[in-house]
N, C-alpha and C positions, 0 to 999 in steps of 0.2 A: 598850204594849211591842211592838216590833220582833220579830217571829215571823224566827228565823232558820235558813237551810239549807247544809247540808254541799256547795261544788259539785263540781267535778268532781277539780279539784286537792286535795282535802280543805280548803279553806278555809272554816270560818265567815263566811255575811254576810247580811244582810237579806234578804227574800223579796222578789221583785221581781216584782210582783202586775200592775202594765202589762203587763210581758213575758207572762205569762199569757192576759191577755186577748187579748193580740194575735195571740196563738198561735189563742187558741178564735175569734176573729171571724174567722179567715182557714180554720179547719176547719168553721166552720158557712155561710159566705157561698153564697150562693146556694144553699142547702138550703130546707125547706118546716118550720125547725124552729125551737125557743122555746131562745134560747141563754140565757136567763135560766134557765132549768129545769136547767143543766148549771153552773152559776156556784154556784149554790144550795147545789152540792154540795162545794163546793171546802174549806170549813173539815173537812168530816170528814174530808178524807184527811192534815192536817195533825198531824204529831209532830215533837217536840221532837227539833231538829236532823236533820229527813227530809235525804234528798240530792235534787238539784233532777233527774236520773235519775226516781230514785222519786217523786215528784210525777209524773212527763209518763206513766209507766206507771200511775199511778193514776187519772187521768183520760181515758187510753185504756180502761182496764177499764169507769171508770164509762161510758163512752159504748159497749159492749159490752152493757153488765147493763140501760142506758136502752133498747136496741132492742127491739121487739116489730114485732107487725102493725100495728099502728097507727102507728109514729110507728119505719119502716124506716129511714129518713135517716141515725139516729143511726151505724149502721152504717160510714157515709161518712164522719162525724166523725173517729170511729175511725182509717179509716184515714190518712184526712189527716195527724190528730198524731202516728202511728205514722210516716210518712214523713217529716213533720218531724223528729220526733225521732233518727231514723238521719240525715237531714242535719247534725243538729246534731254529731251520736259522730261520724259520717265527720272533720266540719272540727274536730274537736278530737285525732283520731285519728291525721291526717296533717296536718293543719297548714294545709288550705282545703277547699272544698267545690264546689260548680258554678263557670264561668267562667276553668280553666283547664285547658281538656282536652289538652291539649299536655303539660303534667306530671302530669296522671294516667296520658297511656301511656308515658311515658319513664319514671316511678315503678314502673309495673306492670309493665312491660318487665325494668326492672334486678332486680327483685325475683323473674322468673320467674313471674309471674303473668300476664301479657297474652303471648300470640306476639307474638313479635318482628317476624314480617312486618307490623304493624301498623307498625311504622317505615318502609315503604316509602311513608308517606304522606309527606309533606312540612311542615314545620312551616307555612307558610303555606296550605296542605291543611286539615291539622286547627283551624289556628284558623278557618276558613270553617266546617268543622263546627260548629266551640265557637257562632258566630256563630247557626247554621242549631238547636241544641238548644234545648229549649222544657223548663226544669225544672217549669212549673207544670205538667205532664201528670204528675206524679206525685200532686197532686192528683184525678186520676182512677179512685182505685182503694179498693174500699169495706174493712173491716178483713179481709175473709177472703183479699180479692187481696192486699193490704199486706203481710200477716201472711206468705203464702206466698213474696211474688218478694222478703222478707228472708231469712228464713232457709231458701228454696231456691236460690236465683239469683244472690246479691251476691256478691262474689269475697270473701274474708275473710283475714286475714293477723296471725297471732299471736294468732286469736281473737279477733281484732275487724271490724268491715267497715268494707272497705277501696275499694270504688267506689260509684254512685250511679244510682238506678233509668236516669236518660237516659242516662249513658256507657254503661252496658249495650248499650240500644239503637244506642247509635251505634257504637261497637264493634263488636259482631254484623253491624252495616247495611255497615264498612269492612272487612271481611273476608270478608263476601259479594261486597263488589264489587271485591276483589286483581285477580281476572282482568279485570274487564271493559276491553273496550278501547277504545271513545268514552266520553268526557264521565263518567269514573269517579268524581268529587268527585258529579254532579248525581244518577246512579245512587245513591251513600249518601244522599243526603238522600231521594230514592224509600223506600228499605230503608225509614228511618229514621220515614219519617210513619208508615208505614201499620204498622209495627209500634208505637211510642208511643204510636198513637191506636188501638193496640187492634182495628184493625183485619184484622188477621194474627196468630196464635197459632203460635209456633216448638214443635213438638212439643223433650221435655225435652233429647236430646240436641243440640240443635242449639241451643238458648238457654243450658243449662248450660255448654257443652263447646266451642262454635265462638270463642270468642275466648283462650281457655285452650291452651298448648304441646300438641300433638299428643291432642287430642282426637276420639275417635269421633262423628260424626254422625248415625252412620244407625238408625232404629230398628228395623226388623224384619228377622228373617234365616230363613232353611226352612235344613235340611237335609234330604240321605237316606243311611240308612245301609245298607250292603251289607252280603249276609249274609257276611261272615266277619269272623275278628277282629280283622284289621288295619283293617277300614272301621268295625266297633264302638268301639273305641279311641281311633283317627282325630277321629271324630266327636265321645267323651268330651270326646277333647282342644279341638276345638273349642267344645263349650258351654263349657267352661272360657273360652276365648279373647272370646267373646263376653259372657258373663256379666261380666267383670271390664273390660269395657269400654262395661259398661250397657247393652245392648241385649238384646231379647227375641227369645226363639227357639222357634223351631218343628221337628220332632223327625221323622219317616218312618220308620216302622218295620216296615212290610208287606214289606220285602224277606226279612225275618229268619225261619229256618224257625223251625215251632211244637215248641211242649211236644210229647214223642215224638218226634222226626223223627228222622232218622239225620243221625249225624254219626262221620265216618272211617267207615262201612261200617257202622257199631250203630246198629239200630233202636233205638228210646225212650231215646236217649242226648242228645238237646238236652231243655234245661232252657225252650227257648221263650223270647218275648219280656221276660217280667216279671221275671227277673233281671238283665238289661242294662238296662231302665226305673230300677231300686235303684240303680244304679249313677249315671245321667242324674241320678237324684232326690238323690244324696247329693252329689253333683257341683255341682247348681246351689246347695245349701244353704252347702257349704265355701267355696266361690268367689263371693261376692258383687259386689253392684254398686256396687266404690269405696267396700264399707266402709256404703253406704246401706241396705241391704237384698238378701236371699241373692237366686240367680238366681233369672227368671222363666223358664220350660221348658214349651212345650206338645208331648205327644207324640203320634202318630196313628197311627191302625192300618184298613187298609182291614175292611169290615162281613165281607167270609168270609175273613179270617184265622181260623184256628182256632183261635187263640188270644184272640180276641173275646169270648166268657164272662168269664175270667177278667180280661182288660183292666178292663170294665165294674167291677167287685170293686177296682181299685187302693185305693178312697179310701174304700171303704164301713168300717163299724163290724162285721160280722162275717167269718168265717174267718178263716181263717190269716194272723197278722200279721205273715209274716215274707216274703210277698205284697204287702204294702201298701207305698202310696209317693204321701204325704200331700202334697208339696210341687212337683210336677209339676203338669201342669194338661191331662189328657186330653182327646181331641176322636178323634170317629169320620167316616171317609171314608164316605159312603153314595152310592152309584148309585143310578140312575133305576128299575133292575131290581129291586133291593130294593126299591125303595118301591111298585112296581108289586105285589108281591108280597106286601110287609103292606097293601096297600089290597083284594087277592084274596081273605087270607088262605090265601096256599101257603105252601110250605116253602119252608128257607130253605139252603142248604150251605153248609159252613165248611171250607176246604181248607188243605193245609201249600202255604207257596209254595216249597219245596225241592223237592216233589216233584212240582208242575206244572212247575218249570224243567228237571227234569232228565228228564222223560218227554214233554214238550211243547215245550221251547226257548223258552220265552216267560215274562216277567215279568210277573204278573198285575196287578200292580199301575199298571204304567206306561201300561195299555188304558182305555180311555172309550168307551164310545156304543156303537154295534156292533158296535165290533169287541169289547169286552169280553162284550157280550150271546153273541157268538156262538162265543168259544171257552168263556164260563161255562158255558152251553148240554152243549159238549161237555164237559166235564168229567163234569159231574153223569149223564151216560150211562157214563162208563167206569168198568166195576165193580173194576179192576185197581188203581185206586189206594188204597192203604191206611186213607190217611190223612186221615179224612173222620167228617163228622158233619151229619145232616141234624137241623135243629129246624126250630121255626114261626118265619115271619116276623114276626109280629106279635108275637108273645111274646120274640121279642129286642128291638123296637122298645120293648115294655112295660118292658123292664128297664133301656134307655134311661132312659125317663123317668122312670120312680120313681130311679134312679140321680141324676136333674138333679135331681128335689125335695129330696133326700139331702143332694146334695154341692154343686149349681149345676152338676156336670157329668156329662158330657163335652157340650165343645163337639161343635158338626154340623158337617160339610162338604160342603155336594152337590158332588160332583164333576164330575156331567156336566155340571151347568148351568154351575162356573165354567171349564170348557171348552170349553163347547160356545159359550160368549160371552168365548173368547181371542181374543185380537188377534194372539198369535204361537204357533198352533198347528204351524207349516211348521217351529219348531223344537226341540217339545218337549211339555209338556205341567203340566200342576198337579197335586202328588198332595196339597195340603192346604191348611188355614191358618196361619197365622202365630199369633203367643200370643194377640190381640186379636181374630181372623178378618178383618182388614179387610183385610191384604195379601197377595197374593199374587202370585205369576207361577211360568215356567218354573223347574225346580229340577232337578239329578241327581247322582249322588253321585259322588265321589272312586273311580279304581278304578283296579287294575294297580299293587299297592304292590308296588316291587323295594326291596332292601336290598345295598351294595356294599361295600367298603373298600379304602381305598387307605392305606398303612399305618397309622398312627395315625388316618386322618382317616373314620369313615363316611357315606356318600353312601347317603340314603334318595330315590325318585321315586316318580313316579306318574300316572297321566292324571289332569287337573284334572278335577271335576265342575263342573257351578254350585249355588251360595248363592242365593237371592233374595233381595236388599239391596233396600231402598226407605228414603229420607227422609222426610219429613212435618213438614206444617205444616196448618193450619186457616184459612178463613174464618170469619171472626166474621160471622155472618149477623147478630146485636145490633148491630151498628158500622157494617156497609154497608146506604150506599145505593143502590138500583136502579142507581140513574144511573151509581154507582161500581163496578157489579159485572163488567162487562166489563174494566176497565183493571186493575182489583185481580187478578183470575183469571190474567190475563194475566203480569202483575208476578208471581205467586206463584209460577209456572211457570220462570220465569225464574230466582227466589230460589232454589225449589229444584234446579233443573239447574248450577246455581254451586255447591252445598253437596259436588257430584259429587264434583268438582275439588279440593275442601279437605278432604275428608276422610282420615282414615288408617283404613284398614278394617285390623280384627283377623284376617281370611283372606285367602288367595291366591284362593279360589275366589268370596269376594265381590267381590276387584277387578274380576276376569273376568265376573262378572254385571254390574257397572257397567257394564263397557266394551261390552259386548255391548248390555246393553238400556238403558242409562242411565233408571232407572226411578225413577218420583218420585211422590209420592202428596198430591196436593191435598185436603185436605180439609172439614170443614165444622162449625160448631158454633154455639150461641144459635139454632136451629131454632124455638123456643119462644117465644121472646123477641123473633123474625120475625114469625109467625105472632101473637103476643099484640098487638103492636101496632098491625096489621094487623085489628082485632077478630075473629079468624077462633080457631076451636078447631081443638086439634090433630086431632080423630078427623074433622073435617068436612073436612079442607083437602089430601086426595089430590092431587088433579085443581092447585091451587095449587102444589103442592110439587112435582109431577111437569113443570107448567113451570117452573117455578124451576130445579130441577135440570138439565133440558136444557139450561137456559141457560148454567150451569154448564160440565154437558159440552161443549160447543160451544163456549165461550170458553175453557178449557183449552188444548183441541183447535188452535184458533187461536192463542195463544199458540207450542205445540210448533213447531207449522207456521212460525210467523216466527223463531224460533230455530232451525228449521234451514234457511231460508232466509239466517241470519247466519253459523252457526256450523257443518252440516251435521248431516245424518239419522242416528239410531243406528244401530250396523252391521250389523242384522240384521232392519231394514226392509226391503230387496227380499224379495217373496215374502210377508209380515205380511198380516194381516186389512187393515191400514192402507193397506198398497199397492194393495190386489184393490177398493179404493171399498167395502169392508162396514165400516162403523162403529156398534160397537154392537148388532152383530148383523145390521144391514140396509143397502143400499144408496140409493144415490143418493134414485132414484125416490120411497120409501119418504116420504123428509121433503119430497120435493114435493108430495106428494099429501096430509099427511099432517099438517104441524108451522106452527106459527102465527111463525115464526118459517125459512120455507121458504129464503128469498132467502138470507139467511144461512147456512143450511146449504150452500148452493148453493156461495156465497163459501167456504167452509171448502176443500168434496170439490174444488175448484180447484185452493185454496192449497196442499193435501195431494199431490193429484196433480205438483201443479209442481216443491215443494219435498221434500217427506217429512215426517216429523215429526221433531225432535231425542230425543222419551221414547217407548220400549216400552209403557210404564204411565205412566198419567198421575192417577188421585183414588184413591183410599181414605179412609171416613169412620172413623178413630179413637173410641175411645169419649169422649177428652179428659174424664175425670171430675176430675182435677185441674188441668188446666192454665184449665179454662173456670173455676176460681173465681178463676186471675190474672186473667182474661180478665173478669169480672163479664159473663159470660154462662150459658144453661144448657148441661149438657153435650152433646155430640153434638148429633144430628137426635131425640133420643130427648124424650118430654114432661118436665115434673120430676116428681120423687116426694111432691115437697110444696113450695107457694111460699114458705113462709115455716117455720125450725125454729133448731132453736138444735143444732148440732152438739158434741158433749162428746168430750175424748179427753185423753189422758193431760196434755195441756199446758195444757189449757183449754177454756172453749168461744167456739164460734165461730158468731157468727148468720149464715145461708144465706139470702137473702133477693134474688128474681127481678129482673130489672131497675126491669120496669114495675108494680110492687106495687100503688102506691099510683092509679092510674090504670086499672089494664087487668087487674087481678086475675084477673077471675072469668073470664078470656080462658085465660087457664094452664092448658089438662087437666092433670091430675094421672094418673100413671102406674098408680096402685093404680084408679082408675075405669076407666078405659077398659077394653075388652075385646081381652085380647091379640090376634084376631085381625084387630081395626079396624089394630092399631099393626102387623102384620103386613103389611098391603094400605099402608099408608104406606109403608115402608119397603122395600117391592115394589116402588113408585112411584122411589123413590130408588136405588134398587141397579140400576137398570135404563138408569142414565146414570153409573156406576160405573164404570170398565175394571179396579179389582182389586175390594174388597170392601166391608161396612159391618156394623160391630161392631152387629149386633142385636141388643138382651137380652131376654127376656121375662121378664116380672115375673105374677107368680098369686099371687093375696091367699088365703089359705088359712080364712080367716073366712068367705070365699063360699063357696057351693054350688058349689064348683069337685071335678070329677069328672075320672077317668082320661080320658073319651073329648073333655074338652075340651081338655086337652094337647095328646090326640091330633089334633084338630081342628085345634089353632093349629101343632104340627107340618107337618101337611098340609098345611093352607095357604102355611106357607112353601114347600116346595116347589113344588106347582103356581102358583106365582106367581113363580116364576124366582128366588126367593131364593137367597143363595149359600152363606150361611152362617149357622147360631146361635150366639149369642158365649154370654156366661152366664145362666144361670138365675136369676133371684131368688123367693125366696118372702117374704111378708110369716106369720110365724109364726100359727098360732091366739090366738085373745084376746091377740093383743098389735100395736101398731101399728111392730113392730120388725123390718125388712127383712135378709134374713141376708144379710152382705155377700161381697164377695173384695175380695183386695187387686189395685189395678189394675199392671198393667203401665207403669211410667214411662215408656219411651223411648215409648210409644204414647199418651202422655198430651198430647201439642198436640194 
């Protein structure tokens, strides 16, 4: 008897069991797997009148439930028939499928789905493209990538998807290259490899959102807020603008006088920082990302605000709940001066910054290095000012910590060091990080709100501050080769100095940071899956990674330099770290005497000198904890948590499984071994060819003899090893092998 299925059109007809196989031999081909063992299974998914739909999800499941450690491949199966299968709904959806990309953009066009400047290609353009697309690269991606670049990435239309993983890419690759002005057709096919082949990860906004009508690119933004309440507001207004345009933000709030200050002439009449933070926090929760998920909002508070006690308390389980503000994601500015101080164990001052401004003329917050050491200094001798409190250094540092084991936070920010290793010190300054801590640069706030009216019409100004805007994408260190890593660095640099140009930023004061620094953040991921096939362990391969990375830095570098040798130097390169021959903190000499890799260097500080550079900022290492599973790499520069697990969540599960499983396993450190302060000295190595930051997390198995002072240990170390920043905290719970998480920031997720 004829086993029959329901197809798409609702018609009853035979089961067409060839078609099956043909599907499984072309999702098991060149795997290390027994496709007899997945056949075997095919009668049990079988019911009277299934739909040939529910067959193709039933044997993507079974090749789901077949993975383990042993026998990882099946994994790849998966994805395979999962991309099949959306090929298959595409061409039954719209009427074809691959091979004719000319009316997939003129379909997507009319439909409002695709920008339109995408028609400034030319039909004999894009069928070159159609020509230059390679659909079996969708074939490349195992079920946890598949699963995600479906139902995060594809463009969809009446709830169904409506394009196809390579038009993506090429798409993306023709709107990167709008502006270019030689040999623009050959440039997208550049775009186009090195992203298909995975070899380049587009952080979310810029792969979501760059081929779509007026979409935001850029992932990270600073703010800073002045103390009064038009620049509170101001700012609200802004995370609002930001948030609804998916990008992650970062918050400044050390301008703002504390609890007690005077306001209008009444002492203890400010309510201090943590009712304005309620506001931030309710702010990002109403105003979501596109309907995706509520804002992501990190806020910052320099270490002697006075207001720093109760900061620490936002997210804790006890006091006053009416304090709390669960949906923020706190980080503390710390000096060098404090740390000197809990490492003395001296005391520590907490001051209102209203009344340093208005008895001193100076912003406390906007000082680094000496000069903050030496008006800090005087403060703490002047017995005249009120509003003050001295505790211990250390005991605020301890509240720190138990606060991260608690909550995962607050993130850290060393100040002086990501100052004291600015490239554009001559015009400003960094008062924090960003949501992710990996980007930062120069930032200041909006100031001088007038209010006018001309009759009906009101006319509000202001002096512009700066945003710090930055784009992002990633190297796939799993993808590249040696050989390729010069020319890709180069190319990424490029990629993202084009995304400048195409963006629609949600502020006036972000455009004005582009235009000023034109800042762009290359960064890097599958560190792990480098290093594993490499036979090398993550906690052995410093010394490894710290050439690697300069390599990195240096071809960036070179990169910028030929770009503005084409296109010219950002506008606030005369006078830069960049101009004065200090790169990285050091001169010329430095990498003669010094770098194995000298002559190049040499060629660079040239090129630099000759040309300038076209980017202010050029890397930031993202934490990419989702984009690296499109990417089937591990995330970040960071070890994995574990090579091989089966991930459960409300839609299913999804098996996580390393590159190189099956070959190079026991190469994999796993993150709960290692000792956080080996992965500290790595990522010391790496930040140190960095120009803005690198999302470091540490992770402390709570099952070990792990004690306060080894926090404090792994703390410390960051610091005196020039670290810039600590992103989150993880713990792995007591008697349980179950990691408390956070949810990651998207747009910092390439």
């Amino acid at each position: 008897m004829n086993r029959m299925v329901i197809n798409r059109d609702g018609v009853r007809e035979p089961i067409d069991v060839d078609k099956i196989r043909e599907k499984l031999i072309k999702g098991c081909e060149g795997l290390d797997i027994n496709m007899v063992e997945l056949e075997s299974h095919i009668d049990t998914i079988y019911q009277e009148n299934i739909t040939t739909k529910r067959i193709q999800e039933s044997l993507i499941n079974l090749t789901v439930s077949m993975t383990n450690f042993e026998s990882s491949h099946w994994t790849n199966v998966g994805g395979r028939l999962l991309m099949m299968e959306i090929e298959r709904e595409v061409y039954h959806g719209r009427g074809y499928a691959y091979n004719d990309f000319y009316k997939t953009i003129t379909d997507l066009c009319k439909n409002d789905l695709y920008d339109n400047r995408l028609l400034d290609y030319t039909e004999k353009e894009i069928n070159e493209l159609n020509k230059h697309m390679v659909p079996d690269r969708d074939m490349n991606y195992d079920y946890a990538g598949a699963n995600m670049f479906v139902n995060r990435y594809l463009t969809k239309y009446r709830g169904e998807v409506w394009e196809l993983p390579q038009e993506v890419f090429m798409a993306v690759s023709m709107m990167l290259s709008l502006n270019e002005k030689k040999d623009r057709v050959e440039k997208v096919k550049k775009f186009y490899d090195v992203l298909s082949q995975k070899k380049i990860s587009l952080a979310t906004p810029i792969l979501a959102n760059l081929r779509v009508p007026n979409g935001n690119l850029a992932s990270c933004f600073i703010s800073a807020v002045d103390d009064n309440i038009e620049s509170i507001f101001y700012n609200v207004d802004s995370v609002a603008k930001i948030s609804k345009n998916g990008g992650g933000v970062g918050v400044n709030l050390s301008r703002i006088r504390g609890k007690g200050s005077v306001v209008n002439g009444y002492l203890n009449a400010s309510g201090g920082v943590i009712p304005w933070i309620k506001i931030i926090n309710d702010t990002a929760v109403a105003v979501n990302q596109q309907g995706r998920r509520a804002g992501a909002v990190t806020v910052a508070l320099d270490t002697w605000h006075i207001d720093m006690e109760q900061f620490l308390e936002l997210q804790s389980e006890n006091g006053d709940q009416r304090g709390k503000s669960y949906d923020v994601y706190p980080q503390v500015v710390v000096s060098d001066l404090f740390m000197k101080r809990v490492e003395e164990n001296q005391n520590w001052t907490l001051f209102d910054p209203y009344e340093v401004r208005k008895k001193y003329d100076v912003e406390l917050c906007e000082l680094y290095g000496d000069e903050f050491e030496d008006i800090y200094r005087t403060l703490e001798k002047d017995e005249s000012l009120q509003i003050v409190k001295k505790i211990s250094a250390r005991e605020l540092l301890k509240e720190i910590m138990k606060t991260q084991i608690e909550t995962g936070m607050p993130y850290i920010f060393f100040k002086d060091t990501a100052n004291r290793l600015n490239h554009n010190p001559h015009r400003g300054m960094i008062g924090n990080g960003n949501l992710c801590m990996e980007s930062f640069s120069n930032f200041s706030p909006t100031k001088k709100f007038t209010a006018t009216r001309e009759d009906n019409i009101g006319i509000s100004k202001n002096t512009l501050g700066e945003v710090h805007t930055c784009n992002l994408l990633s190297l796939n260190l799993a993808e590249i080769e040696d050989i390729e890593l010069e020319e890709i660095s180069i190319l990424a640099v490029r990629l993202l100095d084009n995304t400048i140009e195409l963006t629609k930023s949600p502020l006036r004061e972000s455009d004005r940071h582009n235009e000023l620094y034109r800042t762009v953040g290359v960064g890097a991921m599958g560190l792990s899956d480098y290093l594993a096939y490499r036979y090398l362990m993550y906690e052995e391969s410093a010394e490894e990674v710290d050439k690697l990375f300069e390599k990195i830095a240096l071809y960036t570098l070179k990169g910028s330099a030929l770009l503005a040798r084409e296109r010219g130097q950002y506008k606030l390169f005369s006078g830069s770290s960049w101009d004065r021959g200090i790169f990285f903190g050091k001169e010329k000499q430095y990498y003669i005497d010094n770098s194995e890799i000298a002559n190049e260097w040499a060629e660079v500080f040239e090129m630099v000198a000759a040309y300038g550079i076209r980017n202010g900022e050029l890397t930031a290492v993202a934490p990419n904890t989702s984009t690296s599973l499109l990417m089937g790499a591990t995330a970040s520069v960071n070890p994995v948590f574990s090579r091989f697990f089966i991930e459960k969540n409300q839609k299913g599960a999804v098996p996580r499984v390393v590159k190189h499983l099956n070959d190079r396993s026991w190469f994999y450190s796993e993150a709960k071994k290692i000792d956080p302060k080996e992965y500290v000295h790595v990522m010391s190595k790496i930040s140190r060819w960095i120009t803005q930051g690198v999302s470091m997390e540490l992770l402390y198995d709570l099952n070990k003899d792990i004690k306060a002072k080894d926090i404090y240990d792994t703390i410390m170390t960051a610091w005196k090893t020039q670290c810039k920043s600590i992103y989150y905290t993880r713990t792995i719970q007591k008697n349980s092998n179950i990691v408390r998480e956070k949810e990651e920031c998207e747009s910092c997720s390439g």
